[in-house]
C-alpha positions as CSV (number, residue, x, y, z in Angstrom):
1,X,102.9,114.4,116.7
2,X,103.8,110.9,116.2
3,X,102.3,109.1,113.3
4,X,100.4,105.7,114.7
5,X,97.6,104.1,113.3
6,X,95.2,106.1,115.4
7,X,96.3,109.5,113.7
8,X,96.2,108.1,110.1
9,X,92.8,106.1,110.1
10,X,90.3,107.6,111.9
11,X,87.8,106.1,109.7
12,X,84.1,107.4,109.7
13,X,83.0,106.5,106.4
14,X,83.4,102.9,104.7
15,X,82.4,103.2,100.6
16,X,82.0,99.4,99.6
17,X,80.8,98.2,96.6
18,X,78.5,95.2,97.8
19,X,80.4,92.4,96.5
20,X,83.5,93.1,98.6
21,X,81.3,93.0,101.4
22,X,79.6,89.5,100.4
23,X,83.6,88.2,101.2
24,X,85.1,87.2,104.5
25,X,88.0,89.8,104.6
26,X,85.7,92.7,103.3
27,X,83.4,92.0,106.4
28,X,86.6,91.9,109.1
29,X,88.2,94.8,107.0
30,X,84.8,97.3,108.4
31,X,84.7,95.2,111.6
32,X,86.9,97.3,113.5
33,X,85.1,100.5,112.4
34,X,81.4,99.8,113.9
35,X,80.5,103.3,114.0
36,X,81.9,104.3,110.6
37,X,79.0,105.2,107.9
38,X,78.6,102.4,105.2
39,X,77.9,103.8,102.0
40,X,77.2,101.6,98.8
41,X,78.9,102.6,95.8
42,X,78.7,100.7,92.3
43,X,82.9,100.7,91.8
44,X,85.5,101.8,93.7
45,X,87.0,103.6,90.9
46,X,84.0,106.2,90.6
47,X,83.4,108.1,93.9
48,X,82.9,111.2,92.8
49,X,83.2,113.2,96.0
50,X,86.3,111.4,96.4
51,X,87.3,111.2,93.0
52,X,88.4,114.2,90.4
53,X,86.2,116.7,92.4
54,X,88.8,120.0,92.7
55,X,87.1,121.3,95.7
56,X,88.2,117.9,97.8
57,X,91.7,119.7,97.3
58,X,91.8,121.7,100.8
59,X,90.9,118.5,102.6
60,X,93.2,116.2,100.9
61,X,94.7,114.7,104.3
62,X,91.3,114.8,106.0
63,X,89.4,112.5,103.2
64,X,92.6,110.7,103.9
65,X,92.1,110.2,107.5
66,X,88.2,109.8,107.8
67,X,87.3,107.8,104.3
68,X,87.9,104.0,103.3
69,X,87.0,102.4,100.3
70,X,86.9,98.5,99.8
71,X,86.3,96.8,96.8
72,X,87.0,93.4,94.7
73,X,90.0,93.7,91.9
74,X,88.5,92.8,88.6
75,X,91.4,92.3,87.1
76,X,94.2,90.0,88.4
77,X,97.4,89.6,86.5
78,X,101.0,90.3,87.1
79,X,103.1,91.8,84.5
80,X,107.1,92.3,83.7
81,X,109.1,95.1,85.1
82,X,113.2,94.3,85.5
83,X,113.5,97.6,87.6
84,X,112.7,96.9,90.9
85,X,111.5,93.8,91.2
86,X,111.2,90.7,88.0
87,X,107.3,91.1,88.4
88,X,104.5,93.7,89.6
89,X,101.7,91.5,91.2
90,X,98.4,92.6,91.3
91,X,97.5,94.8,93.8
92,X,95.7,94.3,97.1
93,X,94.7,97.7,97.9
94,X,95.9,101.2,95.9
95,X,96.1,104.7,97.4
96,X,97.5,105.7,100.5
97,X,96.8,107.3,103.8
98,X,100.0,109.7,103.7
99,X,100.4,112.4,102.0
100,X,103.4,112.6,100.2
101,X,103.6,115.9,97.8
102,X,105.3,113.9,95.1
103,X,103.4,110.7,95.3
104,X,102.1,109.5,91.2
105,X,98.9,107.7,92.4
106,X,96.7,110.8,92.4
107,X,98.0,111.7,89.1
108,X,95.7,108.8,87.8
109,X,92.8,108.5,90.6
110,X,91.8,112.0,91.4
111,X,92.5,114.9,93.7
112,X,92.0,112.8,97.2
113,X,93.3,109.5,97.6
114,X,92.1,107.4,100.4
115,X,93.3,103.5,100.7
116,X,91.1,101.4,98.9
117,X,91.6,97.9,99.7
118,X,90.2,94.9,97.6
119,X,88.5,91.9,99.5
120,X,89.2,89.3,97.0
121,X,92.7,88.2,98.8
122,X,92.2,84.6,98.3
123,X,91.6,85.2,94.1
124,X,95.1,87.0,94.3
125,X,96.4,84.4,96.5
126,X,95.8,81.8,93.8
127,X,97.0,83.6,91.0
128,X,100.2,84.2,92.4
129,X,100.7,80.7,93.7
130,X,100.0,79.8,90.4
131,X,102.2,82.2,88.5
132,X,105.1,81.8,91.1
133,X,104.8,77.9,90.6
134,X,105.1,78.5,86.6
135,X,108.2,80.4,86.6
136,X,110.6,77.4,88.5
137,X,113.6,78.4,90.0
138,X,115.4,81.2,88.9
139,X,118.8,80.4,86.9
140,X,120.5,83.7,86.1
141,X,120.8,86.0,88.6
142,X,119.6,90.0,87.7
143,X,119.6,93.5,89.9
144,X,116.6,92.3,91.4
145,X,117.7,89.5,92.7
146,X,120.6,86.8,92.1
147,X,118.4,83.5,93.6
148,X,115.0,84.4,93.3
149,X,111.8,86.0,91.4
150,X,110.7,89.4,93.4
151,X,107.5,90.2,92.9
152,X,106.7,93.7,94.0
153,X,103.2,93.7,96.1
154,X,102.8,97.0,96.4
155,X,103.7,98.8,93.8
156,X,99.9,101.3,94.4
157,X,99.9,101.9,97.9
158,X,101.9,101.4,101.0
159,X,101.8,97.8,102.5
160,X,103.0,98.6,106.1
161,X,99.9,101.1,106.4
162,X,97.7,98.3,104.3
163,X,98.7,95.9,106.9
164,X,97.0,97.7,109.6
165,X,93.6,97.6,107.5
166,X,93.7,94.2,107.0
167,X,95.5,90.7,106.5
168,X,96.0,91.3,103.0
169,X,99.5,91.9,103.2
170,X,100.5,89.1,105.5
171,X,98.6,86.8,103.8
172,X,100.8,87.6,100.5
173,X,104.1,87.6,103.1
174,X,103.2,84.2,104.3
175,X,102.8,82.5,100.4
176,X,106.4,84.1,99.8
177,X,107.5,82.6,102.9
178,X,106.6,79.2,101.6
179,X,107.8,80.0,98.1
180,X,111.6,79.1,97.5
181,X,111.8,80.5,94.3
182,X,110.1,83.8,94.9
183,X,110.2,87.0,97.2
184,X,107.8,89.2,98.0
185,X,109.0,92.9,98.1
186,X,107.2,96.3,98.5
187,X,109.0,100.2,99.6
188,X,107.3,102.2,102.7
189,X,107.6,105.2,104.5
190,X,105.7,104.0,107.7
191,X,107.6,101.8,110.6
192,X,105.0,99.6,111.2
193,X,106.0,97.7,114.0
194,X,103.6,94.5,114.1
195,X,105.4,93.1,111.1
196,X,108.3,92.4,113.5
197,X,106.2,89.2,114.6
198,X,105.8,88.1,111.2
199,X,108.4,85.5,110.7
200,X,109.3,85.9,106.7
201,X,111.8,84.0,106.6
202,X,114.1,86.1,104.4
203,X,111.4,86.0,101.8
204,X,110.1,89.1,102.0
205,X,112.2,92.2,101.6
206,X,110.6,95.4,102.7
207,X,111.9,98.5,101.2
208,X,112.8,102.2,103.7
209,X,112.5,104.7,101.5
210,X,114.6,107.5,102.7
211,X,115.8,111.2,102.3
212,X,117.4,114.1,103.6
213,X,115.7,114.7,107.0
214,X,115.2,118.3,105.9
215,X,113.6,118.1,102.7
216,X,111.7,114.9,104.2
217,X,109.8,117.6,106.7
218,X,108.3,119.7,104.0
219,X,107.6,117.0,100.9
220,X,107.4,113.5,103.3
221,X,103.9,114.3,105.6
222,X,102.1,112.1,107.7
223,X,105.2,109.6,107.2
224,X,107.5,108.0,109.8
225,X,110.5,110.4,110.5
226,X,113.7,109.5,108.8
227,X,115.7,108.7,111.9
228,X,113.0,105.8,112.7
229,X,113.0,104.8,109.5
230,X,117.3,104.3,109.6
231,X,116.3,102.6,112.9
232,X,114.0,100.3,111.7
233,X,116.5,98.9,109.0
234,X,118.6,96.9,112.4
235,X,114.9,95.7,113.6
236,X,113.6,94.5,110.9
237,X,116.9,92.4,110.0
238,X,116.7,91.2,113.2
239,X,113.1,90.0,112.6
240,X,113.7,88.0,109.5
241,X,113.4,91.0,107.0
242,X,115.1,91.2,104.1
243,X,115.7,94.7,104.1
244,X,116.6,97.5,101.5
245,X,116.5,101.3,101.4
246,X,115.2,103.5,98.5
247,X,116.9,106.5,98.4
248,X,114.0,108.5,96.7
249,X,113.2,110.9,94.9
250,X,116.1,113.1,95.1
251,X,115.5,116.5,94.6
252,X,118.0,118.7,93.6
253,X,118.1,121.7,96.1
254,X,120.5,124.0,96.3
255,X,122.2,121.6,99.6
256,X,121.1,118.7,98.1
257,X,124.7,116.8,97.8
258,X,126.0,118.0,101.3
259,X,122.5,116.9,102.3
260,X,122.6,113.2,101.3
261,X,126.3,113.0,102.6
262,X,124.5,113.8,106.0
263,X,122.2,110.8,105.8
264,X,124.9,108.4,104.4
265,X,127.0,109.4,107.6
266,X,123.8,108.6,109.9
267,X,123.1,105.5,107.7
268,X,126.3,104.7,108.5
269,X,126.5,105.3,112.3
270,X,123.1,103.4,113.0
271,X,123.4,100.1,111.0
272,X,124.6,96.8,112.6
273,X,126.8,95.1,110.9
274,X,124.5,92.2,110.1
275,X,122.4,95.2,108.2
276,X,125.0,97.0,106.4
277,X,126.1,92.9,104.8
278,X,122.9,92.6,103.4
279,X,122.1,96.1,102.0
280,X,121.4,97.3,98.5
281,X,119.8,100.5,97.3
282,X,117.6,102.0,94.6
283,X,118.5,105.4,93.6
284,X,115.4,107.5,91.9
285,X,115.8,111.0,90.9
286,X,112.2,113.3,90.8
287,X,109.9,112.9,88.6
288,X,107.6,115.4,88.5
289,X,103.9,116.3,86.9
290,X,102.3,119.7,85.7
291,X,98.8,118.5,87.1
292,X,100.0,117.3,90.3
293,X,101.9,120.7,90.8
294,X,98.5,122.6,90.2
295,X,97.2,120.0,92.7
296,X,99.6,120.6,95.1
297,X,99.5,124.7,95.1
298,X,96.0,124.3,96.4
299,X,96.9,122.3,99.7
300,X,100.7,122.4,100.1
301,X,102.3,124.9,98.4
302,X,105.7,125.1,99.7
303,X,106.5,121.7,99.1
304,X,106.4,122.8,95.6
305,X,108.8,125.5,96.2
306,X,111.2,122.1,95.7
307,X,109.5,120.5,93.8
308,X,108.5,122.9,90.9
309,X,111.7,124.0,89.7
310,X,111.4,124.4,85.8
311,X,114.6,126.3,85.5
312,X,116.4,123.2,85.6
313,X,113.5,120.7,84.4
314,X,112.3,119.6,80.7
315,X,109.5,117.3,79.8
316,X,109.4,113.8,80.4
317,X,107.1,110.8,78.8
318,X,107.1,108.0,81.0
319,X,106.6,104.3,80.5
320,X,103.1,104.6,81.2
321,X,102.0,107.8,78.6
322,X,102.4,110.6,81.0
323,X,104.1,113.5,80.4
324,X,106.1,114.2,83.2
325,X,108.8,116.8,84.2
326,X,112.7,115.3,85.1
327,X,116.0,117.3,85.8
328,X,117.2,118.4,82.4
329,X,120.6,116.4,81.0
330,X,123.2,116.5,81.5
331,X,122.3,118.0,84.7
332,X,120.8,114.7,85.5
333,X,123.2,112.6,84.5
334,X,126.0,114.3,86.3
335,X,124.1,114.3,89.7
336,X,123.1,110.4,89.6
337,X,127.0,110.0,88.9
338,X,127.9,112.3,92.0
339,X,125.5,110.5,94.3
340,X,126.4,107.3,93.4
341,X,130.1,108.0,93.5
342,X,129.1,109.6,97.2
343,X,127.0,106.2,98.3
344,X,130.5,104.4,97.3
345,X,132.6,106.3,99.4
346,X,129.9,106.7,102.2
347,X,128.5,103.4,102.0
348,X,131.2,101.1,101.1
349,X,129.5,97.8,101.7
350,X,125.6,99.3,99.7
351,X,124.8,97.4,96.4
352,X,123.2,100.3,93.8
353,X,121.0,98.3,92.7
354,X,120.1,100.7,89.4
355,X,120.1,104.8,89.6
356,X,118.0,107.0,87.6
């Protein structure tokens, strides 16, 4: 089955906490769902049948599907990264509508994950307007960017579902677009193809996040197949994209190097040559989470059968606190060296941007 907007967002039920609706985008965010439910909640953060109840766990993809949430972000800031992108802004929305098995979000929200999408766009708007206006133009070039600030926009969800929820996302595309200094930027696994008509102006860059197509069928679901993702790459140059790939997570299966030579050669066959001058790539090994794999037994249980593989896994603390599970060194080490050696050979003319 192809994945459209019409098999991800069936919405039937709408919980909004009151304020949101009091805006103008949280009213035309429930206006296309007339017949969806309405149900007042105090803050979008506590939902409890959505939100840490185990039992939601066999309907993961169906609260997914059928549930929205809007709100109003209470707190709007952008902070550092360096990684990615020079700055995380705040979030429009946060959770998704796919279902990937590896995704971090639920780690933090709760067992199912719906998109909740904040009404206060214009209160964003201004505070990156303002932010991007303090920073003036950007005078040493970094693995983000050599000319401008990149602020990821997405960092909680995925932008080119968002954008068929609401204007959210083209509203932040169009300030970039008007921003010299600064690019918006934000990675997907959807091929949505109404951002074609966008017009940014080189000053957004969207992100493909791809894999091996095999591994991609059991961890990847409710996603755009890879082959339309590779696709997508020429289009979306075409259209005024700046446009990236995120070759992420890799996980280490027993293929897993012949695997990625595959894609690389297919990379490599559909790309103009207008897309392969501007490429660059992030390279992001699995990180994976004890809780999230106890999660994931309940509802998708072979995917784990990749990603649960504590043979050749030790702990991890992240940035953020969590204590996380990576591919033990120097077994790591060596494979981000092999597959960055490979991209080189593969993909002559595809900056690595950073690989971890």
């Amino acid at each position: 089955m192809a994945v459209t907007r019409e098999t991800l967002l069936q919405i039937g039920r709408i919980y909004a906490e009151q304020a949101a609706l009091d805006l103008p985008r949280g009213r035309e965010i429930v206006a296309p769902w007339p017949d969806a439910d309405i149900v007042p909640v105090d803050s979008h953060w506590r939902i409890p049948e959505l939100h840490g109840d185990e039992r939601n766990v066999a309907r993961w993809t169906r609260i997914k599907t059928e549930a929205l949430v809007l709100g109003v972000k209470k707190s709007v800031a952008t902070r550092l990264n360096g990684r990615s992108a020079d700055f995380i802004a705040p979030s429009a929305s946060n959770g998704c509508a796919m279902a990937c098995a590896y995704c971090y979000v639920p780690r933090r929200k709760g067992y199912s994950n719906p998109v909740t999408v904040f009404a206060n766009i214009e209160q964003i708007h201004r505070h990156l307007a303002r932010h991007i206006a303090a920073q003036g133009p950007k005078t040493e070039p970094n693995q983000c960017d050599p000319d401008s600030w990149v602020y990821d926009i997405g960092e909680n969800g995925d932008c080119s579902v968002d954008a068929m929820i609401s204007d959210n996302v083209r509203d932040l595309c169009d300030l970039f677009r008007m921003s010299p200094s600064a690019k918006a930027s934000f990675a997907t696994k959807f091929v949505n193809p109404d951002l074609l008509d966008w017009d940014p102006a080189g000053r957004s860059r969207i992100r493909f996040s791809l894999m091996p197509h095999e591994t991609a069928r059991v961890t990847d679901l409710r996603t755009s197949p890879i082959a339309e993702r590779i696709r997508a790459v020429n289009d979306f140059v075409e259209a005024g994209w700046e446009v990236h790939v995120n070759f992420s997570p890799v996980i280490l299966t027993p293929t897993w190097l012949r695997d990625w030579a595959d894609l690389f050669d297919q990379i490599d066959d559909v790309l103009t040559d207008r897309a392969k001058a501007q490429l660059a790539c992030e390279v992001i090994f699995l990180t994976h989470n004890q809780a999230l794999h106890e999660v994931n037994l309940g509802w998708h249980p072979k995917a784990e059968e990749l990603l649960w593989t504590p043979a050749i896994q030790e702990p991890k603390r992240s940035q953020n606190g969590a204590e996380n599970v990576r591919y033990r060194h120097p077994l790591k080490s060596d494979s981000v060296a092999a597959l960055t050696t490979l991209i080189r050979r593969k993909l002559p003319y595809c900056r690595v941007r950073y690989a971890f």
